[in-house]
C-alpha positions in Angstrom: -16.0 8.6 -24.2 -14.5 9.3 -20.5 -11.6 7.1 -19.8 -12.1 5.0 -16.6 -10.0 5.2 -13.8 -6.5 3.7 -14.1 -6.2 3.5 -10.1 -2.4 2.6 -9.4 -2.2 4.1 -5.5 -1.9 0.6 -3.9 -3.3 -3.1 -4.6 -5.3 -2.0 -1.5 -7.7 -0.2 -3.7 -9.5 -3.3 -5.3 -13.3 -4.3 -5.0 -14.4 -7.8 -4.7 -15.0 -9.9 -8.0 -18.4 -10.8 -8.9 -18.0 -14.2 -7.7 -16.0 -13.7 -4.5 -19.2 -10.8 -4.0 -21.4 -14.2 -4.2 -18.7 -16.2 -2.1 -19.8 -13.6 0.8 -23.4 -13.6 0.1 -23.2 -17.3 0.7 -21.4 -17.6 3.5 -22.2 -19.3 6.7 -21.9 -17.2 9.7 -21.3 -17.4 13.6 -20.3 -15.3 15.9 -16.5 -14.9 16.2 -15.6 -13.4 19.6 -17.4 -16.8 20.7 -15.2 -18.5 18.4 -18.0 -20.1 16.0 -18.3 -18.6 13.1 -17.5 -21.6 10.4 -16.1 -19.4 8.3 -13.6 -17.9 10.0 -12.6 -20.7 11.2 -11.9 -22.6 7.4 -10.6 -19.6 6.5 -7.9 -19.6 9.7 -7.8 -23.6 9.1 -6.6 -22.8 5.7 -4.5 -20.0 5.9 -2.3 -22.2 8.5 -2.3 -24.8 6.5 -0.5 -23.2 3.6 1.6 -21.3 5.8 2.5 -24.7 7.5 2.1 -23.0 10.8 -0.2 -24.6 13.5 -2.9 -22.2 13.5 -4.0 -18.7 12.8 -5.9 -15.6 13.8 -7.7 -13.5 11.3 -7.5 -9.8 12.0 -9.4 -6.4 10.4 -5.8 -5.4 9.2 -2.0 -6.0 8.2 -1.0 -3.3 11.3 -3.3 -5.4 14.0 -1.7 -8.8 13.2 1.6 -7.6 12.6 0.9 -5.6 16.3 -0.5 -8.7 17.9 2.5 -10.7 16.8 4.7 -8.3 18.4 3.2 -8.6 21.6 2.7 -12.4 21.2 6.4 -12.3 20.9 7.9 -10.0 23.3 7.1 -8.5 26.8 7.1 -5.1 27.6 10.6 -3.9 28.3 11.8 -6.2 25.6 13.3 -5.1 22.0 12.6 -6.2 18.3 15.3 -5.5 15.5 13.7 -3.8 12.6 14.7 -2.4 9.3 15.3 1.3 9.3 12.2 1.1 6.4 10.3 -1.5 7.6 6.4 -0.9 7.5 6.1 -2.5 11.4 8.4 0.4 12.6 7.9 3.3 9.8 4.8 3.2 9.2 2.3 1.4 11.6 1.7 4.2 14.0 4.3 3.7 16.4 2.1 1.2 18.0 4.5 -1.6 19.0 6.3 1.2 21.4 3.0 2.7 22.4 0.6 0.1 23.3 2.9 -2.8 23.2 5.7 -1.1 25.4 8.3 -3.1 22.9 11.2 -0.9 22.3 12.2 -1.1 18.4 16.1 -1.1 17.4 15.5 0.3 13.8 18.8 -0.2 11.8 20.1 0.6 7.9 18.8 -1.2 5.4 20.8 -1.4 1.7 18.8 -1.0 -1.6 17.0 -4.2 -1.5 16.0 -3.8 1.9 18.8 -6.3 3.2 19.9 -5.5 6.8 23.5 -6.6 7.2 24.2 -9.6 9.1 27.1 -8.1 11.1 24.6 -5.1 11.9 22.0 -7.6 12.8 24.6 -9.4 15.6 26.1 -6.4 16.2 22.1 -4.9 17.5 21.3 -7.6 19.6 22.1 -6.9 23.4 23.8 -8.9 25.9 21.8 -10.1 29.2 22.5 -7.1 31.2 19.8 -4.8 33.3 21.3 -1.6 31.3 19.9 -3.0 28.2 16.3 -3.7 26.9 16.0 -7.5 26.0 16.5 -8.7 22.3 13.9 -10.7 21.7 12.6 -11.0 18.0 13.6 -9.6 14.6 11.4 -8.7 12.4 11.7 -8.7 8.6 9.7 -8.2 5.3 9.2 -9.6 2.3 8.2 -8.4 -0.4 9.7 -5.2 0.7 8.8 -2.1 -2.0 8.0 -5.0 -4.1 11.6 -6.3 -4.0 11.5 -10.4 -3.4 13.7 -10.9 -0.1 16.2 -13.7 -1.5 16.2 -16.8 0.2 19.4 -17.4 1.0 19.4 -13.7 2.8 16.3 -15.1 4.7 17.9 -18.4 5.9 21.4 -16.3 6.9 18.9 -13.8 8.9 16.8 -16.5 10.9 19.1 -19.0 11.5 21.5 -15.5 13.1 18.4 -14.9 15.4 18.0 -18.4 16.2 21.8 -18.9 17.3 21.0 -15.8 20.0 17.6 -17.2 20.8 15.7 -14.4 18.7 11.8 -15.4 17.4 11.6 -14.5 14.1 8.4 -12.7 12.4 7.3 -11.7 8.9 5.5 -9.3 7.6 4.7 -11.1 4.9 2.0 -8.3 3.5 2.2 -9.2 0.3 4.0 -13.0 0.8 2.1 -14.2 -1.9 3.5 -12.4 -4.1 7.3 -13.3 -3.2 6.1 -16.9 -3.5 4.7 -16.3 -6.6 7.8 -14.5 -8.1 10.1 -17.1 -6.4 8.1 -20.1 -8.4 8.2 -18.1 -11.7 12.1 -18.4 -11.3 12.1 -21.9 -10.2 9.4 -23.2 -11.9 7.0 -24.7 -9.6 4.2 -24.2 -7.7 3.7 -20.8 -5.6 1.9 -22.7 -2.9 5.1 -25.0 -2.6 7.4 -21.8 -2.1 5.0 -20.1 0.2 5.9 -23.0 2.3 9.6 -22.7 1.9 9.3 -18.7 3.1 7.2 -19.1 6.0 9.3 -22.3 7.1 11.9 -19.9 8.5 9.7 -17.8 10.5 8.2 -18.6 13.6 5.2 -16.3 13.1 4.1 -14.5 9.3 1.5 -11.5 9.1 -0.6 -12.3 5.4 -2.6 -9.6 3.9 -5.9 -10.5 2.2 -6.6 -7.3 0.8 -3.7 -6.6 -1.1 -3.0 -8.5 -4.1 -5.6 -10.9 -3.2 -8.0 -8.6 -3.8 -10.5 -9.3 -0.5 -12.1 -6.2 1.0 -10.5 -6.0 4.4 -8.5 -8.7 6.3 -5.3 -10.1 7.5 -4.0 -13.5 9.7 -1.4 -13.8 11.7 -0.2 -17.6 11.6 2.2 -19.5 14.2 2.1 -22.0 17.1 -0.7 -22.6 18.7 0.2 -21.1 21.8 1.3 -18.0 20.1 -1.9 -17.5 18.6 -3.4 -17.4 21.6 -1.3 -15.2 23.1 -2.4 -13.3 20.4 -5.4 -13.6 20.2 -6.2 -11.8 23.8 -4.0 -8.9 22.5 -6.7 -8.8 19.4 -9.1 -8.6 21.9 -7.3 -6.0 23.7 -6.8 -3.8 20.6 -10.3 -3.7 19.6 -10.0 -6.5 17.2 -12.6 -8.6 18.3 -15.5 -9.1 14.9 -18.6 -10.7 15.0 -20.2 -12.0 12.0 -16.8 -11.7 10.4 -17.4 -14.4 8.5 -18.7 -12.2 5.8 -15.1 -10.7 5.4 -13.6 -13.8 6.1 -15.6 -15.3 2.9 -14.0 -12.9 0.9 -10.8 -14.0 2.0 -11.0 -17.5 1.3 -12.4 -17.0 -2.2 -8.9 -14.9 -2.6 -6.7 -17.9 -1.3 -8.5 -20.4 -3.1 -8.8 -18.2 -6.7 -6.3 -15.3 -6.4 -2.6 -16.5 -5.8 -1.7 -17.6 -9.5 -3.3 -14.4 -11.0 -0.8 -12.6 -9.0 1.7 -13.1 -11.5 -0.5 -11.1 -14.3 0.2 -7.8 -11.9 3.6 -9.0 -12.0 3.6 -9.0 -15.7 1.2 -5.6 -16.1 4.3 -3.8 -13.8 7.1 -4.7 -16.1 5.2 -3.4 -19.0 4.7 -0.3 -16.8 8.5 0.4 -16.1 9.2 -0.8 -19.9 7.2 2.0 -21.1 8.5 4.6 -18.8 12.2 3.9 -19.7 14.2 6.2 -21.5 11.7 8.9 -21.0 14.4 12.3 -20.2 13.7 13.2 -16.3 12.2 10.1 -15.1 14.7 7.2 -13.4 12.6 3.5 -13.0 12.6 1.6 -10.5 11.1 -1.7 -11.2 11.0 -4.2 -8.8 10.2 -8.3 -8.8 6.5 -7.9 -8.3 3.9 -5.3 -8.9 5.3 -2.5 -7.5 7.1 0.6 -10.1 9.3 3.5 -8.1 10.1 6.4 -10.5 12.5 9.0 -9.5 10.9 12.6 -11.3 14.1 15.2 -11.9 14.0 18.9 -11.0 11.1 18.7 -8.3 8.6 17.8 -11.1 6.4 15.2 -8.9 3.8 16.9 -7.6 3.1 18.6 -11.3 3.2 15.1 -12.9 1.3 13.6 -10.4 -1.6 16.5 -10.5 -1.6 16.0 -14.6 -1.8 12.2 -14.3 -4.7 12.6 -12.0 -6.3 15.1 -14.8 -5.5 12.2 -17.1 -7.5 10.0 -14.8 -4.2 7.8 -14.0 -3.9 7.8 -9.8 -0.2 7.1 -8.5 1.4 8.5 -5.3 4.6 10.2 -3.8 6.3 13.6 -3.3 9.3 13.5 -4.5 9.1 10.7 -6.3 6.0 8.8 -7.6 4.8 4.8 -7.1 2.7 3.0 -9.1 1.1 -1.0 -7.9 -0.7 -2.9 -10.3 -3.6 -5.1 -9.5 -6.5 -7.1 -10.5 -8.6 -4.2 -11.6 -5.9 -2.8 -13.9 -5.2 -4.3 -17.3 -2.6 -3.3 -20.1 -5.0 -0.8 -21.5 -4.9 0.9 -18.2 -0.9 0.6 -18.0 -0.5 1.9 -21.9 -3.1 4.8 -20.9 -1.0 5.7 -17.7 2.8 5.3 -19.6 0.9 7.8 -22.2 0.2 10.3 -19.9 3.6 10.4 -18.6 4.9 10.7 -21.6 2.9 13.7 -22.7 3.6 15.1 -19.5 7.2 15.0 -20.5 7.2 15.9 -24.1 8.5 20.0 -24.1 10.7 19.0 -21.2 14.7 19.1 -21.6 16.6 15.8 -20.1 16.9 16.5 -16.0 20.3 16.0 -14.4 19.3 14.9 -11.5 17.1 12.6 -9.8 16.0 12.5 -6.3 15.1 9.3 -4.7 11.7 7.8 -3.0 12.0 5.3 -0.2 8.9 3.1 0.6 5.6 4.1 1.2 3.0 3.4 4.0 0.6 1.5 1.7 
């Protein structure tokens, strides 16, 4: 018998469920770019909602609303602080310099994707022509599947705030922070969600991520905000029609989804438990569903090329990631932490390890 897939690229790569398949079928529609379609708007009424923001905007993807935001947010000429390996400067295209004209001030992230605070006041420029105009930092959480600590996220906003910053997530894969954040504090992930997005002015949320929908993301904020962004949406192409269909999908996620995201959670850490102590690999597991291994002695692209032959997909160069998701199970995970290990059977313990930093997906 064929082993099935075990696709571990990104949590991008799920299909829709059965039911949230029906979910769309069913769905009334309208037509959005005249700002009708029902279900786009429940789905924006409740995506607000649980952010606690006063509305929202649903978007084709995670780079349009975090883009829109942007330029919600700043005018052209005007500056955003961003991590050195945040996904808004590293790996959206460039977009907030090239269409937005918003000049990003990139700067060093540590291990957990912390930017310092003294770097953070250090960054922002005073009122002076010479200088393009601070306007809004940007952060992320998760970030490579690290949960951004709270306290780090209060100390961060409440900086910006002090030198009248806006403050914006990319909260990609939010739900998953929150649900790792009420695992620790035992309550409800819906409850932390809140107490994330609380310090944000605006927050980017993926839908087809963890969540599983097809396509889809919303940007949430004040109202006038939102419609500030919502003529750059129309700008950028962003404009849907029956979008209800994919907004259908992303309300089934919301209202089914969140609390299974803590199974992924559970699926990675058997993933990096497996892999440990294997001679020329070096884990790196994180808080959520995300596994960065570090492969000695340039052996990535051969592990990565027998794992694929082994019908287990990951990704990296010199290093490989690995996302769980609803359509992996432990099966999958014990199938892929085989193949790795079979890969590595004749081969002597490496001395050296070189590291992987983030990824676009």
């Amino acid at each position: 018998m064929t082993m099935e897939k075990v696709d571990l690229r990104s949590d991008t790569v799920t299909l829709p469920t059965p039911a949230m398949r029906e979910a769309m079928l069913k769905a009334p529609l309208g037509d959005d770019v005249f700002g009708d379609d029902p279900t786009v708007l429940a789905l924006q009424d409740r995506i607000a909602e649980l952010t606690g923001k006063e509305a929202a905007l649903f978007m084709p993807t995670g780079t349009q609303s975090n883009l829109c935001g942007l330029m919600a947010h700043c005018q052209r000429g005007d500056e955003y602080l961003v991590g050195q390996h945040a996904h808004t400067y590293r790996y959206e295209g460039g977009g907030a310099a090239v269409l937005g004209s918003i000049q990003p001030q990139p700067l060093t992230q540590d291990a957990h994707g912390l930017i310092s605070l003294t770097d953070l006041a250090l960054a922002i420029k005073p009122d002076d022509a010479h200088f393009a105009r601070t306007s809004l930092l940007a952060l992320e959480n998760t970030w490579n599947g690290k949960r951004m600590p709270m306290s780090y996220l209060q100390q961060a906003s409440q900086l910006a705030r002090e030198h009248g910053l806006a403050v914006h997530l990319d909260g990609a894969r939010v739900m998953n922070a929150a649900v790792d954040q009420a695992a620790n504090n035992g309550t409800d992930p819906l409850v932390e969600l809140r107490q994330i997005t609380s310090l944000f002015d605006s927050v980017s949320v993926c839908f087809s991520k963890g969540l599983g929908a097809p396509v889809g993301s919303a940007l949430c904020g004040p109202r006038a905000l939102i419609q500030k962004a919502h003529r750059a949406r129309k700008m950028l192409g962003g404009g849907m029609r029956q979008s209800g269909l994919l907004a259908a999908a992303a309300l089934y996620a919301l209202n089914h989804h969140v609390a299974r995201l803590a199974q992924d959670h559970v699926l990675a850490q058997r993933l990096a438990t497996g892999l440990q102590g294997i001679p020329g690999l070096s884990v790196r597991s994180a808080d959520t569903n995300i596994v960065f291994v570090d492969v000695a002695h340039g052996k990535a692209s051969a592990l990565l090329a027998h794992l694929q032959q082994e019908h287990v997909l990951a990704t990296g160069m010199i290093g490989l990631r690995f996302v769980t998701h609803l359509d992996v199970d432990a099966a999958g995970i014990d199938h892929a932490v085989a193949s790795v290990r079979r890969f590595f059977q004749s081969d002597a313990n490496g001395a050296s390890t070189a590291q992987l930093h983030g990824g676009p997906y």
